[in-house]
Each structure stands twice: as structure tokens, then as C-alpha cells.
C-alpha positions in Angstrom: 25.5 -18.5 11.6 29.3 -18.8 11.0 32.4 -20.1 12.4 33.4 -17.6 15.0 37.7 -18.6 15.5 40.1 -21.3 14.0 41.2 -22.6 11.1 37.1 -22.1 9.3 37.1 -18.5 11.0 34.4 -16.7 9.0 33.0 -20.2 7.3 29.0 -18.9 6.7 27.4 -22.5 8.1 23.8 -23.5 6.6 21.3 -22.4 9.0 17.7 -23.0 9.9 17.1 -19.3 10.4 15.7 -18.7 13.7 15.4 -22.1 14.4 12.7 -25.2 13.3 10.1 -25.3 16.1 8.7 -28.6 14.5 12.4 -30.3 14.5 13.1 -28.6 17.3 16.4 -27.5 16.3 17.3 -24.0 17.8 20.5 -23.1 17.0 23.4 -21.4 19.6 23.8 -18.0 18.3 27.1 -16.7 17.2 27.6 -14.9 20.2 26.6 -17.7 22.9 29.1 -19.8 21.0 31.7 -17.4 21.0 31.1 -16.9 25.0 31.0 -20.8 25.4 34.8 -21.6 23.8 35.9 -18.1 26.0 34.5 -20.0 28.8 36.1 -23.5 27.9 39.4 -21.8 27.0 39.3 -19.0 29.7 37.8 -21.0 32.7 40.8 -22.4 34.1 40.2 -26.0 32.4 43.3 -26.3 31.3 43.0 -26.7 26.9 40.2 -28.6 26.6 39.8 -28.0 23.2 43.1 -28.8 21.5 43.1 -32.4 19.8 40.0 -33.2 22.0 37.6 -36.2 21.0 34.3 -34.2 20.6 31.0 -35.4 21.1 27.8 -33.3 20.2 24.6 -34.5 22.1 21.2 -33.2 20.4 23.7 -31.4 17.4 20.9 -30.0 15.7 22.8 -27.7 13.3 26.2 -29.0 14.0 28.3 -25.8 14.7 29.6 -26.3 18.3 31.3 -29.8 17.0 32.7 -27.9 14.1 33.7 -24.9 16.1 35.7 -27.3 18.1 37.5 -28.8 15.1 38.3 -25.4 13.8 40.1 -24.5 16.9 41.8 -27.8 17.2 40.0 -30.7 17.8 41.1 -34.1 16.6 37.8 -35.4 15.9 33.6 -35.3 16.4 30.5 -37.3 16.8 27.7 -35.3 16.2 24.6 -37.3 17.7 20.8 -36.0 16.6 17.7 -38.3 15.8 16.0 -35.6 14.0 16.0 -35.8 9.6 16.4 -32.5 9.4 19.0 -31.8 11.6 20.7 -34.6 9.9 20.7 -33.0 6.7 22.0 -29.8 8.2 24.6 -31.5 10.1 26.0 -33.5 6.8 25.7 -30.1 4.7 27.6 -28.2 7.3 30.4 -30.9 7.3 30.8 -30.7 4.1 31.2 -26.9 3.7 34.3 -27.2 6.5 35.5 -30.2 4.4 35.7 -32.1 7.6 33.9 -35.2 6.3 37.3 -37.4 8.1 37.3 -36.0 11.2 33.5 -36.2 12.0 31.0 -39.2 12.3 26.9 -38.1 12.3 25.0 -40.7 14.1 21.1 -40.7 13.7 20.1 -41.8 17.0 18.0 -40.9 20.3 21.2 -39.3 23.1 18.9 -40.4 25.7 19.7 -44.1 24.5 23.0 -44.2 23.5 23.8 -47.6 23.5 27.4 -49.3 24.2 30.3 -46.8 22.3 33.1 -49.2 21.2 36.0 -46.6 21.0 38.2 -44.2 22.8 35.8 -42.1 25.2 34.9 -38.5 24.6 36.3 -35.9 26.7 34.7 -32.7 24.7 30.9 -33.2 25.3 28.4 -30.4 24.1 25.2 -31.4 25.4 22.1 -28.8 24.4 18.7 -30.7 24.3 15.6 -29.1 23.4 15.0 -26.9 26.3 12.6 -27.4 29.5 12.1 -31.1 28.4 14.7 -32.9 30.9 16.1 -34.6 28.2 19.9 -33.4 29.8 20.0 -36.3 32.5 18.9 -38.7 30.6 21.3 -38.5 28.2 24.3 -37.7 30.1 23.3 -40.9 32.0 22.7 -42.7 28.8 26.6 -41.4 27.5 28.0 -42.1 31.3 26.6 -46.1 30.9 27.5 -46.8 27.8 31.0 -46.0 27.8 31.3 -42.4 25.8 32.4 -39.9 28.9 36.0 -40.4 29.7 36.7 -39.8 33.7 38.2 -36.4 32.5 35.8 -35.0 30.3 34.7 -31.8 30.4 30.7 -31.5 29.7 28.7 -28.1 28.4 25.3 -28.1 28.8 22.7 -25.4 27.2 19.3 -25.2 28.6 16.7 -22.5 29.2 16.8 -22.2 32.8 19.6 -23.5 35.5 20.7 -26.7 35.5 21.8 -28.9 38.5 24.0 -31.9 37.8 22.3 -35.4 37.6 24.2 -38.0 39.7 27.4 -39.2 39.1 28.2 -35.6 37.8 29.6 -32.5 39.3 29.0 -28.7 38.4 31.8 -26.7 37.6 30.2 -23.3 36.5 26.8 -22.4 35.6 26.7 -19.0 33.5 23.8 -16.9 31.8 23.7 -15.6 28.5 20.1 -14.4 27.8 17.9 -16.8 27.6 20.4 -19.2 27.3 22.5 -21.2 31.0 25.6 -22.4 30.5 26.8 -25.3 32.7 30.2 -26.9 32.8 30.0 -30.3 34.1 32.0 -33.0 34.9 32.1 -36.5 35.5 32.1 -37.2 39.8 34.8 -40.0 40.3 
């Protein structure tokens, strides 16, 4: 797993191989990721990407936060309850040396909690698959103040998605066994 464009183009990220069935972390491959910030950049979005406020839902390994600072965010939150993910999210800050412009919070995204600073409007969302944990949490992130009203939201799962209330689909895209769905928020 590595940084795929940016500033840490070619940055070899710590890895949990194939993934960590038991911490359920399943990383995006290389190639997903690379299809993802075509998508976001591509997609007619405008630049959502440049100095964006980044929040990572379920960050498991970290690298779609860190691919968006490489290619120009201003700054992440990388959100994962899980200990191990944790340690691979902290280890992976560290090698892009981007310890200031990212927080880690070790907490459930399906209960966020009240966010007392500047919205996001750079959300990766990419919960364990088939376990519906994608509404929830966007709803959680909607309530609690982290969603600003022009954020643009990308959301991995197994299978289609269709957007909880309150959101709107934008695009919905295959990649394997991997959808793609670019949300945002609906008013």
C-alpha cells in the first residue's frame, strides 16, 4: 500500500496485508484509491481536494486521509474505534510526517458526538462492509455538527448504496468488489 499522487507520491504506508478480519480493517487497494481521487478530481466537483478539511469515517489504515493531504489538503481527522487500526493510523502519520495537519480520534462514527470546530467538507466514509454501519454514521456526523452544507461525501461499501435521509447521491461507481458513492448533504 503506498501513496499513489502528491507531495508523499510513492510513500510505502504500513499495511495490514490483506486486511485484519478480526479488526475488521480491509484496506482500499492502491488502485480503488487511485480511481476514487480520479473520480473526486475528474467528476465535475469542482477541486474538492485542494486545502479541504478531511474527515475519515471507519480510517482503518489511514491512507485515504493521507492521500488527501498529499494532494493538497489542509488538514484530517481520521475517526476509527478499533486499537489496531489506531496503531496503524498513528504509524502511517508518522511516516508522511504529517503528525500537524492530522488528529486520530478513537471513537465509535456511528456516535460522533457534538464537533466543536470548522465542519468537514472532505468526508471518506468506508465502514466494514454489509453491516449498515454507513447511515448511521453519516447521520451521527450530520447531527453533531461535522458535515458542512457543501461537503462532498465518498462512501465504500460491498454492494450499492442508496443515500440515507438528509443526503443526496451524486454518482455510484463499481470497482470490483468495491461501490463507490459520492454523496452529498440535501439542503
Amino acid at each position: 500500500m503506498r501513496i499513489i499522487g502528491g507531495k508523499f507520491k510513492g510513500l510505502q504506508l504500513a499495511s495490514v496485508g490483506k486486511g485484519d478480519k478480526v479488526a475488521h480493517l480491509r484496506p482500499t487497494t492502491d488502485r480503488v484509491r487511485e480511481s476514487i481521487f480520479n473520480l473526486l478530481i475528474n467528476g465535475g466537483y469542482g477541486d474538492p481536494v485542494s486545502d479541504a478539511r478531511v474527515l475519515d469515517l471507519f480510517s482503518g489504515t489511514g491512507a485515504l486521509a493521507l492521500e488527501a493531504l498529499s494532494r493538497g489538503a489542509s488538514h484530517a481527522v481520521l475517526v476509527d474505534d478499533g486499537a489496531a487500526a489506531g496503531r496503524i493510523c498513528a504509524r502511517n502519520i508518522a511516516l508522511c510526517r504529517a503528525g500537524a495537519q492530522t488528529e486520530l480520534l478513537r471513537r465509535n462514527a456511528t456516535r460522533l458526538g457534538d464537533w466543536q470546530g470548522d465542519p468537514f467538507n472532505l468526508i471518506f466514509l468506508d465502514p466494514p462492509y454489509g453491516r449498515d454501519l454507513g447511515p448511521l454514521a453519516l447521520a451521527s456526523a450530520l447531527e453533531g455538527g461535522w458535515i458542512a452544507e457543501d461537503a462532498i461525501i465518498l462512501w465504500e461499501e460491498g454492494q450499492e448504496q442508496f443515500p440515507p435521509p438528509r443526503f443526496e447521491r451524486l454518482d455510484a461507481r463499481r470497482y470490483g468488489d468495491t461501490w463507490v458513492h459520492i454523496l452529498r448533504p440535501d439542503g
